[in-house]
C-alpha positions in Angstrom: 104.7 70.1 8.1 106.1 73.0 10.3 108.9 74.6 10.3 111.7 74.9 12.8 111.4 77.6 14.9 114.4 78.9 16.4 115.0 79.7 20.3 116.5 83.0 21.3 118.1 82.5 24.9 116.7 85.3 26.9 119.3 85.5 29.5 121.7 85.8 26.4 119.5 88.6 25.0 119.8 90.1 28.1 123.8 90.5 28.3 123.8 91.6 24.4 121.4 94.6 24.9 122.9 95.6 28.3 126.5 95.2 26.2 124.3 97.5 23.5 123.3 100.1 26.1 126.4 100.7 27.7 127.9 101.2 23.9 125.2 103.7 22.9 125.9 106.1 26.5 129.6 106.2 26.0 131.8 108.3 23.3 130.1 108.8 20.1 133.2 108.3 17.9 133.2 104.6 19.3 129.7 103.8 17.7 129.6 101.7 14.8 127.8 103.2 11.9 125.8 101.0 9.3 124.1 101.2 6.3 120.5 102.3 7.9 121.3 104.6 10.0 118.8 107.4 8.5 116.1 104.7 8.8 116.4 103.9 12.4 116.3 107.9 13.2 113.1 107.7 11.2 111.4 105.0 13.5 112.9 105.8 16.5 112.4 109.3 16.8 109.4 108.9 15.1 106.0 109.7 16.5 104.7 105.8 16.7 105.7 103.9 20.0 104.8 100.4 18.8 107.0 100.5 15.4 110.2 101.7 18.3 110.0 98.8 20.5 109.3 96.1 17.1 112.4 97.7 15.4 115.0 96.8 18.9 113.2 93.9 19.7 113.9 92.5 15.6 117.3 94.2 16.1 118.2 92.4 19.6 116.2 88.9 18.3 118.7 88.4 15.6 121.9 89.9 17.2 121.0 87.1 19.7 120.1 84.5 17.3 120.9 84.9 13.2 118.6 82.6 12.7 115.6 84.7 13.3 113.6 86.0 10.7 113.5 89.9 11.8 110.2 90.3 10.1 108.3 87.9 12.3 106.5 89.1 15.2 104.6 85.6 16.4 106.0 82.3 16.6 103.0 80.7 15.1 104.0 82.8 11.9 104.2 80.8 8.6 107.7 81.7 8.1 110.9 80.3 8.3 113.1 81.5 11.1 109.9 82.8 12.9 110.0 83.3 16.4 108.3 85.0 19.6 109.6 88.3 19.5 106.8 89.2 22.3 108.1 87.7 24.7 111.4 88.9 24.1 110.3 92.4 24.1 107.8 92.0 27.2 110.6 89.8 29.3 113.8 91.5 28.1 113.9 94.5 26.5 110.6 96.5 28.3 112.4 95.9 32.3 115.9 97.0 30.7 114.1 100.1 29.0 112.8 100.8 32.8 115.5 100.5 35.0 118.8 101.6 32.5 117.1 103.7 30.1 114.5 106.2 31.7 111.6 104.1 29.7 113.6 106.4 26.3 111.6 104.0 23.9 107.9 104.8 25.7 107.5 103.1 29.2 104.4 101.0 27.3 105.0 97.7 30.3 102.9 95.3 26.9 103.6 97.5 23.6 102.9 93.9 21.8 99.5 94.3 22.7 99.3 97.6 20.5 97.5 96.6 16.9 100.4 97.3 15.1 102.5 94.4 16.9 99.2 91.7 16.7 100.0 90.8 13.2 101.8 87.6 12.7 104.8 89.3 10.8 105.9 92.7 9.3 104.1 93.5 6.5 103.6 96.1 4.0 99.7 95.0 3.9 99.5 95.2 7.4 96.3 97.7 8.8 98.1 100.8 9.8 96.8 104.5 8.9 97.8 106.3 5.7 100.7 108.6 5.6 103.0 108.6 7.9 102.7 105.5 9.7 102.5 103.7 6.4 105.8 104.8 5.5 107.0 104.4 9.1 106.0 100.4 7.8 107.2 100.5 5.1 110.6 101.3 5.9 110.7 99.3 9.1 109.8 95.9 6.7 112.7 96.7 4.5 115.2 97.9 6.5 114.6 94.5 8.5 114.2 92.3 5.4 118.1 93.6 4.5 119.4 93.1 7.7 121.4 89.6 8.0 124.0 88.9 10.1 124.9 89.2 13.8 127.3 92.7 13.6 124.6 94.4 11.8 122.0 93.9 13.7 124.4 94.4 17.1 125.4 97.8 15.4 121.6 99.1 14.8 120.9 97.7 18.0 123.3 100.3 19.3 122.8 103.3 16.8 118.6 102.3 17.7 119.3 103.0 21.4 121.5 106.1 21.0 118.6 107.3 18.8 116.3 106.8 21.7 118.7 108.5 24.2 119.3 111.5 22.4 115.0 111.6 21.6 115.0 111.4 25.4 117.6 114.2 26.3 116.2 117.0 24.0 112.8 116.5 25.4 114.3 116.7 29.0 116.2 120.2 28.0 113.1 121.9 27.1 112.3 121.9 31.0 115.8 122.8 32.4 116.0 125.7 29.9 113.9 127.6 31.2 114.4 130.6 32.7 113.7 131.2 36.5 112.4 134.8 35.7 109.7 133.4 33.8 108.4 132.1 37.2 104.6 133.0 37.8 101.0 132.2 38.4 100.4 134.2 35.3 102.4 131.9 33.3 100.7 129.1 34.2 97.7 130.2 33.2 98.8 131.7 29.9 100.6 128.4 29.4 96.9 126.7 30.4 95.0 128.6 28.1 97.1 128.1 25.2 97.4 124.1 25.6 94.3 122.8 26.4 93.2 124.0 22.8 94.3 121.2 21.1 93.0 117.9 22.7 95.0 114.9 21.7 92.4 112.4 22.1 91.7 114.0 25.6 95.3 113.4 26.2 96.2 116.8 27.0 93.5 117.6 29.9 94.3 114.2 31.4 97.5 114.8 32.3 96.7 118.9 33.1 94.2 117.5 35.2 96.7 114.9 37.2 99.7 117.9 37.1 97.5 120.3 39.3 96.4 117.5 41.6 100.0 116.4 42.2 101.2 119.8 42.9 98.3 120.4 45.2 98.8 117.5 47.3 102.3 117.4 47.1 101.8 120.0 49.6 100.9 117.1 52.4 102.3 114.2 53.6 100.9 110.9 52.9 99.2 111.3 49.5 99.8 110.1 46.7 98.3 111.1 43.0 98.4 108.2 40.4 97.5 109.7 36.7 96.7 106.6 34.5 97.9 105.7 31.6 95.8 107.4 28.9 94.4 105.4 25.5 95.5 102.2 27.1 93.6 98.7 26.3 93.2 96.4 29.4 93.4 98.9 32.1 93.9 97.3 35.1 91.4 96.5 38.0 93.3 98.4 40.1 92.3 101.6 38.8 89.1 103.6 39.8 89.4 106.3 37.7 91.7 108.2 35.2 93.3 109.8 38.7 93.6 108.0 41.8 94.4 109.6 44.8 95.6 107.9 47.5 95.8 108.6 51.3 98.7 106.7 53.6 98.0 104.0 50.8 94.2 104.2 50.5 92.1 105.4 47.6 91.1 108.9 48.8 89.9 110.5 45.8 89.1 109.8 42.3 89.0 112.1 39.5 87.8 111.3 35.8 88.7 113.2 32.9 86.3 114.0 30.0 87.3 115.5 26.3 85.1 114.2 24.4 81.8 113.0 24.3 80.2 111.1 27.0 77.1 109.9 27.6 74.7 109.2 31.2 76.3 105.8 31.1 79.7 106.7 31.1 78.9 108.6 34.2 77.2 105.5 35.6 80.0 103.2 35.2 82.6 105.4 37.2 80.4 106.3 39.8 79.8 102.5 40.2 83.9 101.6 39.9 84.1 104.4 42.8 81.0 102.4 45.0 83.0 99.7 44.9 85.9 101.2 46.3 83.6 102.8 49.2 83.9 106.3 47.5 81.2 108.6 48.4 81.9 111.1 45.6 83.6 111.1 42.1 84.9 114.7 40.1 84.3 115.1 36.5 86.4 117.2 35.1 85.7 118.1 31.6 87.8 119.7 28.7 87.0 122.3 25.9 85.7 119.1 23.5 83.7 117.3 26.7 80.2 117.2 25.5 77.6 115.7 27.5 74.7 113.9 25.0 71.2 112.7 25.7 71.1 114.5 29.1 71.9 117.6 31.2 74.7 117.0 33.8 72.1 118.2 37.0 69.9 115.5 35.8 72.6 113.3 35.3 74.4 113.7 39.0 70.5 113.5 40.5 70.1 109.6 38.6 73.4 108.3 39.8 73.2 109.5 43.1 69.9 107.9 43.7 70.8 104.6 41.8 74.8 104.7 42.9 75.0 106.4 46.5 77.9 108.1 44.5 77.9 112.1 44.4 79.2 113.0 40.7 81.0 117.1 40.7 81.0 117.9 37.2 84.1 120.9 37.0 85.2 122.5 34.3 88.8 122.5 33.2 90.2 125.5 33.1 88.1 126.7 36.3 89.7 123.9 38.1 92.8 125.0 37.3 92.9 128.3 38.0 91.7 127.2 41.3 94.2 124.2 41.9 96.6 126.4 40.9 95.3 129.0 43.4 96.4 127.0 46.4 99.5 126.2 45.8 101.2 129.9 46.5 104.9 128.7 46.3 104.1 127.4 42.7 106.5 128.4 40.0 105.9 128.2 36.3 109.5 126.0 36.3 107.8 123.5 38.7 104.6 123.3 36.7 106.4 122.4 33.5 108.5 119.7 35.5 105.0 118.1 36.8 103.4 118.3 33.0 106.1 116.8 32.2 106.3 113.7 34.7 102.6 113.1 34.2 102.9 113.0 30.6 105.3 110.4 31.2 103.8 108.1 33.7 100.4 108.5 31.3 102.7 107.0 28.4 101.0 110.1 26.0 101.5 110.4 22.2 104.9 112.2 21.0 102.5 114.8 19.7 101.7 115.8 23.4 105.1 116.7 24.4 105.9 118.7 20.9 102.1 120.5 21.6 104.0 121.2 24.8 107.3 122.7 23.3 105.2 124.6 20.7 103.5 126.5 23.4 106.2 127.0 25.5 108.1 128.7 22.8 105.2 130.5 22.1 105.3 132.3 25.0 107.3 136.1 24.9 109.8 135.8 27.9 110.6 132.4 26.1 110.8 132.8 22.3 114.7 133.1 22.5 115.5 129.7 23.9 117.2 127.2 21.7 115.4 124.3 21.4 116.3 121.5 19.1 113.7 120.9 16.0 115.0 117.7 15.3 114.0 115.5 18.6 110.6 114.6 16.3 111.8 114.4 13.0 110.0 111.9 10.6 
């Protein structure tokens, strides 16, 4: 026999989280307090995107309906009160999280689809890694298994969003804190060499790669530089490479970006995603941890050009760069660090990007002094 799975009214869910938001950006001494407010910190300002958006959706599924169990995440969960909290999330909360919150939880458009949210509930035996994303579960299953009735999840819906404000703004000031004077070519590069040695699961030259290219061609009219979201599963169709660039609408360009190892078929596929998109040529740029195997990269550019039609240019990172960053003269180390910092975003990167990215920034002399807040990634 199944159970009865209860209905949470979208357009309902709507008004309470928009009723949530406006609470969280107005005077602090008006939010309600409750009795987990350490442990939303914890997930929300937290390094793990999926655990963020299954903690508001929970919080906003039962301030909507009480009679949600907050610990399912399907409705086909053998549970009493289970219900679909993805399409809750997908529907309600991810377009709210765009247009009212400056994506503060992520910007993921289907963070359901992320392992962590595929299990049927929340569970301490769920598959997560050891140490801290297993306490990150552990804490999200009971803080959710205590929470019961409408005003407390309302109020950690609101304290949750807060959370995720505040996470957003003390990223944000790292940028607009610093200094015109430190303003220089030379920064840049320091700042380059510095960064690009850790990788982040290629994270980090991705979104160099796309930052250089934007400034370049923001230079001209009627281009457009699209850096992809990095890590992602299902990437769409739409996409050639990990960079498109577009021209008065039209793929232009397209750049890949290697830090790891690859092999001849990697190469292969791209150049034959960019054939089919009428591309003549495809770049490879490639980090300190890109490692080519089986195959030298002449030999590699000779096979696909004969089999593909597609030229492949195999560039090193830092030497593209430097010379990227050659040709943009009016280029100041300000303006870099607001590009990094917009294509780190639209790539939807791990939290341990952008703290890489304040660590070498107040590594850097003329910078050392500035006051930035240690707490934005607290665990």
């Amino acid at each position: 026999m199944s159970l009865p799975k209860p209905i949470v009214d979208k357009t309902a869910a709507e008004r309470l989280l928009r009723e949530a938001i406006v609470i969280a950006q107005g005077d602090s001494s008006k939010l309600p307090t409750t009795d987990w407010d350490a442990e939303i910190k914890m997930i929300i300002q937290g390094k793990h995107l999926t655990f963020r958006y299954i903690l508001v959706t929970a919080l906003l599924g039962k301030a909507t309906n009480p009679d949600i169990n907050a610990l399912a995440l399907q409705a086909g969960a053998d549970m009493e009160g289970a219900y679909d909290a993805r399409s809750l999330c997908h529907d309600v909360l991810v377009p709210l999280e765009r247009q009212l919150l400056n994506s503060t939880l992520g910007g993921s458009p289907e963070p359901f689809l992320n392992k962590p949210a595929r299990f049927p509930t929340i569970s301490p035996s769920n598959a997560v890694r050891a140490g801290k994303d297993r306490k990150l579960l552990l804490i999200l299953h009971k803080m959710l298994s205590e929470i019961e009735t409408f005003k407390q999840a309302f109020d950690g819906l609101c304290i949750a969003i807060r959370y995720a404000i505040e996470r957003q703004t003390a990223r944000s000031e790292l940028f607009s804190q610093i200094l015109e004077s430190a303003d220089s070519h030379l920064k840049i590069l320091e700042f380059v060499e510095t960064f690009v040695k850790k990788s982040i699961e290629g994270q980090v030259a991705a979104i160099l790669t796309g930052t250089v290219l934007s400034l370049y061609f923001d230079q001209f009219e009627s281009f457009e530089v699209i850096v992809h979201p990095v890590n992602q599963s299902g990437a769409s169709s739409k996409e050639v490479a990990d960079i498109d660039i577009k021209k008065n609408g039209e793929i232009f360009v397209a750049v890949e970006v290697k830090d790891k190892q690859f092999s001849e078929q990697d190469v292969d596929h791209a150049a034959f995603k960019a054939s089919q998109y009428g591309l003549k040529s495809i770049s490879f740029v490639i980090g300190a941890s890109g490692r080519c195997i089986n195959s030298s990269l002449e030999q590699i550019a000779k096979t696909v050009l004969l089999r593909r039609s597609v030229n492949v240019v195999f560039i090193d990172l830092v030497h593209f760069i430097r010379s990227m960053i050659a040709l943009c003269p009016e280029l100041s180390f300000f303006m870099f660090l607001e590009k990094l910092q917009y294509c780190a975003t639209n790539a939807r990167v791990k939290d341990e990007v952008f703290e890489h990215i304040k660590n070498v920034v107040q590594s850097r002399e003329t910078l050392s002094n500035l006051p930035f807040d240690d707490s934005v990634e607290a665990d």
